[in-house]
TIZA-610263 format. One record per atom (N, C-alpha, C): residue number from 1; residue in one letter; atom name; x, y, z. Coordinates in pm, whole numbers, plus 50000, padded with zeros to 5 digits. Example, Ala and Ser with C-alpha at 12.3 -4.5 7.8 and 13.67 -1.06 7.14 Angstrom:
    n  res  atom      X      Y      Z
    1    A     N  51319  49431  50780
    1    A    CA  51230  49550  50780
    1    A     C  51320  49670  50780
    2    S     N  51285  49775  50708
    2    S    CA  51367  49894  50714
    2    S     C  51290  50003  50787
***
This chain:
    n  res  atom      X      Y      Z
    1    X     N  50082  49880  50000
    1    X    CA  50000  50000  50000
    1    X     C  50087  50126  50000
    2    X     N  50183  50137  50101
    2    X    CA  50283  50213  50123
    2    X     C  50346  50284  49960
    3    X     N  50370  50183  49865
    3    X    CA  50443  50181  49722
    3    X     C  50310  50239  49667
    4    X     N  50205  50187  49682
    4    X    CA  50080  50231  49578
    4    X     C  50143  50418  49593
    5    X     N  50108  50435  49741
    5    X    CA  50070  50555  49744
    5    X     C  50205  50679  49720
    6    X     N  50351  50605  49709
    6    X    CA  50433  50704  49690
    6    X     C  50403  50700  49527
    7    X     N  50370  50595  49468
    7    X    CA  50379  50612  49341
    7    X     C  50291  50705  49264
    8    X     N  50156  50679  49346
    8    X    CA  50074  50790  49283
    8    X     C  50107  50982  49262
    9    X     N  50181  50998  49411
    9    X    CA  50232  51080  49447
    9    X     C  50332  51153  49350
   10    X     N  50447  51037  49319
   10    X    CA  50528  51097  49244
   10    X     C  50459  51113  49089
   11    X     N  50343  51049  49065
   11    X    CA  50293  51098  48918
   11    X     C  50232  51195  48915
   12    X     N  50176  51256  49041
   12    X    CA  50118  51418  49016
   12    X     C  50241  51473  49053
   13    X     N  50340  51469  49097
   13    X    CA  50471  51577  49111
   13    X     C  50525  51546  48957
   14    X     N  50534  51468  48843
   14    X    CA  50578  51486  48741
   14    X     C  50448  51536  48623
   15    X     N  50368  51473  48655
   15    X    CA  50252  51559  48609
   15    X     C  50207  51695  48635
   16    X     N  50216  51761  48747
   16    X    CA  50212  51892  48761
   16    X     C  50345  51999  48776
   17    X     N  50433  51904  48798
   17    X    CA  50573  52001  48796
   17    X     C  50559  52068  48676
   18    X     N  50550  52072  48546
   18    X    CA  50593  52137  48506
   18    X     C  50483  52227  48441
   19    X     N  50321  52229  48522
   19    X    CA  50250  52306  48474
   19    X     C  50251  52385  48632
   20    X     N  50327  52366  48789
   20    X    CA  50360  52417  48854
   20    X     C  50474  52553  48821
   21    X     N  50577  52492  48758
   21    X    CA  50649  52565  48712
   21    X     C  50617  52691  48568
   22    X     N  50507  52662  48507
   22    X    CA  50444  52794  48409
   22    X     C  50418  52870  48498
   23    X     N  50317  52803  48637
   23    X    CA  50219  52879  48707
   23    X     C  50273  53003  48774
   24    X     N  50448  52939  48840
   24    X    CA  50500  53038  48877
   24    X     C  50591  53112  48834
   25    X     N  50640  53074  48726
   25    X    CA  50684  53184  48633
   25    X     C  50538  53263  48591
   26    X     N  50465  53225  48547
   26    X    CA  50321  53350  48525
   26    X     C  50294  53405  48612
   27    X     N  50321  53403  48763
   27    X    CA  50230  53473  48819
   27    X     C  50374  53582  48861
   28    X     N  50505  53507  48853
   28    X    CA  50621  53620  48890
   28    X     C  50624  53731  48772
   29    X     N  50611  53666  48665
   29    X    CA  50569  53790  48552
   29    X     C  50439  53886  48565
   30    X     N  50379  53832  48566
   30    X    CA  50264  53925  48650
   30    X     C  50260  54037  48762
   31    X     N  50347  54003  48859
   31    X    CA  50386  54050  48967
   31    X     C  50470  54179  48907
   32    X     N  50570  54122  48839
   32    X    CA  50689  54201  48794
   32    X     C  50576  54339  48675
   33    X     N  50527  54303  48605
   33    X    CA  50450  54377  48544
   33    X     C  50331  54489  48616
   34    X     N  50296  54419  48675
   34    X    CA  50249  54554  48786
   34    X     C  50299  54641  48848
   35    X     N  50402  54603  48946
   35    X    CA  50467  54685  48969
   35    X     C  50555  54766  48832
   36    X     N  50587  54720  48753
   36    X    CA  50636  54830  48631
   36    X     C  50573  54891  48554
   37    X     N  50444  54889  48565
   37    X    CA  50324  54973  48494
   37    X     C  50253  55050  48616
   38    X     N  50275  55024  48738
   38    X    CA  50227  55092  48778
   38    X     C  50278  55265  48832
   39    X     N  50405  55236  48743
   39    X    CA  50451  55423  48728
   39    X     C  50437  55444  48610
   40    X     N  50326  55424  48498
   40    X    CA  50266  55456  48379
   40    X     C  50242  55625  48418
   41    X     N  50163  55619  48534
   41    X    CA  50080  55788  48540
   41    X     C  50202  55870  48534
   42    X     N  50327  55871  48658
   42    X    CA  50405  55903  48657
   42    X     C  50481  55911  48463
   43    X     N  50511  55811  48429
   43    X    CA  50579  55837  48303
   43    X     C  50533  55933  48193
   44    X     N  50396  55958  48198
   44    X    CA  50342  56075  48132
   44    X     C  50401  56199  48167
   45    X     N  50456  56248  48282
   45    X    CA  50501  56411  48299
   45    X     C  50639  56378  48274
   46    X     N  50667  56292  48159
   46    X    CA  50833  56296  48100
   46    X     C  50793  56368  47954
   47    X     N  50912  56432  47903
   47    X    CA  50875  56503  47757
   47    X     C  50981  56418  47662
   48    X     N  50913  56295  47606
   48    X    CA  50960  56261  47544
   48    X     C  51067  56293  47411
   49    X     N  51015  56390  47375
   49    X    CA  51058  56500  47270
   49    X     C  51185  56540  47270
   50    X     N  51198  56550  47436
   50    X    CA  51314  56643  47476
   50    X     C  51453  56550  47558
   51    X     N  51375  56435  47572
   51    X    CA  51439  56303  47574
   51    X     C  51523  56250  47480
   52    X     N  51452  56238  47382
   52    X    CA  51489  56159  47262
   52    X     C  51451  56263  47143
   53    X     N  51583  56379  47212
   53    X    CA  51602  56459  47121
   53    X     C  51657  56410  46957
   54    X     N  51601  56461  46832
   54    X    CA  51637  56474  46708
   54    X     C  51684  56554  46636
   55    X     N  51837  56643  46692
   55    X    CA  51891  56708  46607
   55    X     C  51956  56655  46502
   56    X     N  51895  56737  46372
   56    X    CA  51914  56656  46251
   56    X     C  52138  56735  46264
   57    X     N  52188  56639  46183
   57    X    CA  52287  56714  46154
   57    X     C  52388  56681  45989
   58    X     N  52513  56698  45981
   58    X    CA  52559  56719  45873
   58    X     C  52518  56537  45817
   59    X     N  52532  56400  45934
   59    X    CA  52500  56290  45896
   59    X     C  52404  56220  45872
   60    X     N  52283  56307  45939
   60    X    CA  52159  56262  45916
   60    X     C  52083  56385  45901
   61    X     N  51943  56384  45791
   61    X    CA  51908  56498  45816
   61    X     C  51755  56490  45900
   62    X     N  51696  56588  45892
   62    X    CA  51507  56560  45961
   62    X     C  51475  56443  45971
   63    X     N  51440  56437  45829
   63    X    CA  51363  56300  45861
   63    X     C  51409  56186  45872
   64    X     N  51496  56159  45830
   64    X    CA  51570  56022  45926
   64    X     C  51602  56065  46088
   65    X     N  51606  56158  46114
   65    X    CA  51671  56186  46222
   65    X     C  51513  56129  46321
   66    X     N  51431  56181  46267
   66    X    CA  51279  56125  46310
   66    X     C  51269  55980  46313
   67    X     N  51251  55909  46179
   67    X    CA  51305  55767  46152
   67    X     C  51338  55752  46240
   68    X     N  51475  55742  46237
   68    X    CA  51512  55652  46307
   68    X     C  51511  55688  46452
   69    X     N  51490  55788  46548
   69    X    CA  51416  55797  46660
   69    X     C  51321  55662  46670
   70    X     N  51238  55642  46636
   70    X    CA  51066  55586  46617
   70    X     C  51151  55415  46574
   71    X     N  51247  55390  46487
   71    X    CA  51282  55270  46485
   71    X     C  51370  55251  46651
   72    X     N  51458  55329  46716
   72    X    CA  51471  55268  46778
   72    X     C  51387  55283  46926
   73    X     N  51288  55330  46911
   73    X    CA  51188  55316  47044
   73    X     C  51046  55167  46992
   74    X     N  51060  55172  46859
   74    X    CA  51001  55051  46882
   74    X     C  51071  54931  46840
   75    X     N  51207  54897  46870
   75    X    CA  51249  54784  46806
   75    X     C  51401  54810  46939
   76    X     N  51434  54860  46989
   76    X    CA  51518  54815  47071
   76    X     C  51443  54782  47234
   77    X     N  51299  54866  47244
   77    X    CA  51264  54884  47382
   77    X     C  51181  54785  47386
   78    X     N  51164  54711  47293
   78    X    CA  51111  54546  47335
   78    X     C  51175  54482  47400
   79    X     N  51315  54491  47422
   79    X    CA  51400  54425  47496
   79    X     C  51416  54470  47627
   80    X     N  51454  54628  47648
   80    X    CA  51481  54686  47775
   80    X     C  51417  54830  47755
   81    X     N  51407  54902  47868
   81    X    CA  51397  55056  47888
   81    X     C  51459  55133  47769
   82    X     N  51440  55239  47744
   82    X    CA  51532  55311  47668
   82    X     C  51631  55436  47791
   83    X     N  51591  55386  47889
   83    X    CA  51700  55464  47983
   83    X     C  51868  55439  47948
   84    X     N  51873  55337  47887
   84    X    CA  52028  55322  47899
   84    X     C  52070  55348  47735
   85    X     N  51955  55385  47657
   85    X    CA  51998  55393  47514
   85    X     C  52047  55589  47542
   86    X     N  51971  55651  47586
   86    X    CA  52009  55780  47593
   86    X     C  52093  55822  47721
   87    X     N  52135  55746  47800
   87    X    CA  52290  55783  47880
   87    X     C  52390  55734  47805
   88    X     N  52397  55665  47773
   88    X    CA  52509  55608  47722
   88    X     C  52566  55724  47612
   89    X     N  52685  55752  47585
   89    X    CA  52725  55878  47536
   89    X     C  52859  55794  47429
   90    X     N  52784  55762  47347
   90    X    CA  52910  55689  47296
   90    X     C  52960  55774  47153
   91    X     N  53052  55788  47086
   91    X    CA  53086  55801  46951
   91    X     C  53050  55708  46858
   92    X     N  53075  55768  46753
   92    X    CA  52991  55641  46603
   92    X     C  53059  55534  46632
   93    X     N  53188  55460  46701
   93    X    CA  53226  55365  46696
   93    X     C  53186  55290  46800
   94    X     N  53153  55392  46877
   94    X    CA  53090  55279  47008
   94    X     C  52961  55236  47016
   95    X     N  52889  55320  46872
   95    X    CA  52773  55266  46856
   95    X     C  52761  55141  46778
   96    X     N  52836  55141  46673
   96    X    CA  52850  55071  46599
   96    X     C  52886  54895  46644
   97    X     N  52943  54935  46716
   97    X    CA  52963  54809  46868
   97    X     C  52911  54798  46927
   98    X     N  52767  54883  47011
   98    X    CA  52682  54826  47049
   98    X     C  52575  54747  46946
   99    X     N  52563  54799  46798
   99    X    CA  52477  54743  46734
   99    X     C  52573  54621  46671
  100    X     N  52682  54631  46668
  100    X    CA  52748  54468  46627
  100    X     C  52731  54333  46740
  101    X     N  52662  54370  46837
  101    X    CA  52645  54306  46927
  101    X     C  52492  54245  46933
  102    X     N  52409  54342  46924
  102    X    CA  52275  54351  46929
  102    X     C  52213  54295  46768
  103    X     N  52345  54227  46689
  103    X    CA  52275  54241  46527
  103    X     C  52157  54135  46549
  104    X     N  52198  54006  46565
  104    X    CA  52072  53940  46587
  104    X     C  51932  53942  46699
  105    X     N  51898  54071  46734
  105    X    CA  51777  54064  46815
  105    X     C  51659  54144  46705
  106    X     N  51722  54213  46609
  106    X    CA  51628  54270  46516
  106    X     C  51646  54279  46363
  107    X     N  51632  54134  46371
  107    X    CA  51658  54046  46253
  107    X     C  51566  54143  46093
  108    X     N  51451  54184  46136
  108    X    CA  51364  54325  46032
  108    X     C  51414  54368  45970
  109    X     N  51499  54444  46045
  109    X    CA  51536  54605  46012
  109    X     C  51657  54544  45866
  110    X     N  51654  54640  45840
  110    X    CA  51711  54682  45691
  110    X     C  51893  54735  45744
  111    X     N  51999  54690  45653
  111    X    CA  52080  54749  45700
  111    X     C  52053  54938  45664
  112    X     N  52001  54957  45593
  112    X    CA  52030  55113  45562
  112    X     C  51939  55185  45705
  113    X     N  51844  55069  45749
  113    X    CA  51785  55135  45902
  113    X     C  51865  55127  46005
  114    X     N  51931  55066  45983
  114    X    CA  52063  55020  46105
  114    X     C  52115  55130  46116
  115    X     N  52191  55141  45967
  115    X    CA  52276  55271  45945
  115    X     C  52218  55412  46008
  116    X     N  52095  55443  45989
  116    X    CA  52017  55524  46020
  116    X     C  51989  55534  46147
  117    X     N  52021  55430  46243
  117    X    CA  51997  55391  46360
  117    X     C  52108  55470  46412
  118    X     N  52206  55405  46389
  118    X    CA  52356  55474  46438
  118    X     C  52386  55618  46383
  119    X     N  52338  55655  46285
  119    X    CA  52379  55789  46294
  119    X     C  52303  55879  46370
  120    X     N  52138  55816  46393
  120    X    CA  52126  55953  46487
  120    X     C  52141  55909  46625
  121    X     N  52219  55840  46676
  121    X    CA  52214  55760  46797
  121    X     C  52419  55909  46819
  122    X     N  52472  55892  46767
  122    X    CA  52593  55893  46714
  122    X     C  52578  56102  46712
  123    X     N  52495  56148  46661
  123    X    CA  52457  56284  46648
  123    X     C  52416  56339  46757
  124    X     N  52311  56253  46812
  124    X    CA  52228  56304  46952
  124    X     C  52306  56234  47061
  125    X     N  52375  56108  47101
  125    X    CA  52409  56081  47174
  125    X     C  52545  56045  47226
  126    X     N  52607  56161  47273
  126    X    CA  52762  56144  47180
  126    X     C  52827  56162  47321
  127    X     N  53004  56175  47331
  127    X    CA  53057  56254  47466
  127    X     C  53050  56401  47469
  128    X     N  52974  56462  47346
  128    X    CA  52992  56630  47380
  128    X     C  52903  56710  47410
  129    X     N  52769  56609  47402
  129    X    CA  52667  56655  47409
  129    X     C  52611  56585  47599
  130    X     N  52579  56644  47647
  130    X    CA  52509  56615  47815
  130    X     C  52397  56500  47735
  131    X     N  52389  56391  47841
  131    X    CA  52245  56340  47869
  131    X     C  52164  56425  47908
  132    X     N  52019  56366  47859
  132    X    CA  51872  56413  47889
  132    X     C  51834  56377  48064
  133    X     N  51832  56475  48124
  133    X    CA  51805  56477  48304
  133    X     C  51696  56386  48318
  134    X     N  51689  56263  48361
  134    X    CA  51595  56140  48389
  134    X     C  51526  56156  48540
  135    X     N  51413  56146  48548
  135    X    CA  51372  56127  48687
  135    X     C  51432  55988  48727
  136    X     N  51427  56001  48858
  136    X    CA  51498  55872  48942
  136    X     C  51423  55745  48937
  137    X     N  51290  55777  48896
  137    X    CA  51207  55590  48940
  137    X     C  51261  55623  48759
  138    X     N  51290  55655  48637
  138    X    CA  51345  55595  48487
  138    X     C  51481  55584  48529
  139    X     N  51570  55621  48622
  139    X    CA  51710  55577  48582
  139    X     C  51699  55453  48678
  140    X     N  51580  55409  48722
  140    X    CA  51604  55251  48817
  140    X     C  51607  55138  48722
  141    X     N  51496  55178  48625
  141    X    CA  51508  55102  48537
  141    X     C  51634  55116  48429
  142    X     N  51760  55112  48439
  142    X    CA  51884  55116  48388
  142    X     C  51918  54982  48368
  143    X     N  51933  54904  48222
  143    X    CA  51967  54774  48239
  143    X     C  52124  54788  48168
  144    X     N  52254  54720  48233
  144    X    CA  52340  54749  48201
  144    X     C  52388  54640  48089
  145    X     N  52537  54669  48014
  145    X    CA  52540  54602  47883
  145    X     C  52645  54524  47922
***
């Protein structure tokens, strides 16, 4: 009887282990998602604009400089925040190395969007130019490289 009953036992621990294990990865994602939406209200009195400034310049002009703004807020911030895309103060080569790194997560994009990526990344986000002043609950979310 003793054997009946460990055996049954261990077939709902292999039978539910691993719909135990969705359950709590879903509900830690869940968790984690509330609390990170729940400074949505807060994220509205940020000026995006002035964030993810677009000065066009001699390498890119307006409208790419727009472009590619808009490509990389919707195609890098699927992955992380864009807090660490606008501190980061790199030159065209250090961009170019962060996107030689990052080539396979946005398999889409076009190289001439890439290109477009890095130059206004490279224009607006450079060592001569200051970062954009972040409130403190956006620089928590800082994911490092």
């Amino acid at each position: 009887m003793k054997t009946r009953i460990h055996n049954v036992i261990n077939a709902n621990v292999t039978t539910f282990g691993p719909w135990l294990l969705r359950l709590t990865l879903f509900l830690t994602f869940s968790a984690f998602l509330s609390v990170h939406f729940s400074s949505i209200s807060l994220s509205q009195d940020i000026d995006m604009e002035e964030i993810f400034r677009c000065s066009p310049s001699a390498e890119i002009g307006p409208e790419e400089c727009s472009e590619a703004r808009d490509l990389i807020l919707n195609s890098c911030t699927l992955c992380h925040a864009f807090v660490p895309i606008v501190l980061q103060q790199f030159d065209r080569s250090g961009w170019d190395g962060l996107f030689d790194r990052h080539a396979d997560r946005s398999p889409e994009l076009s190289a001439d969007q890439i290109e477009d990526m890095k130059s206004y990344l490279a224009a607006n986000f450079n060592p001569s130019i200051d970062p954009p002043d972040l409130p403190t609950y956006l620089l928590d979310l800082w994911t490092s490289y």
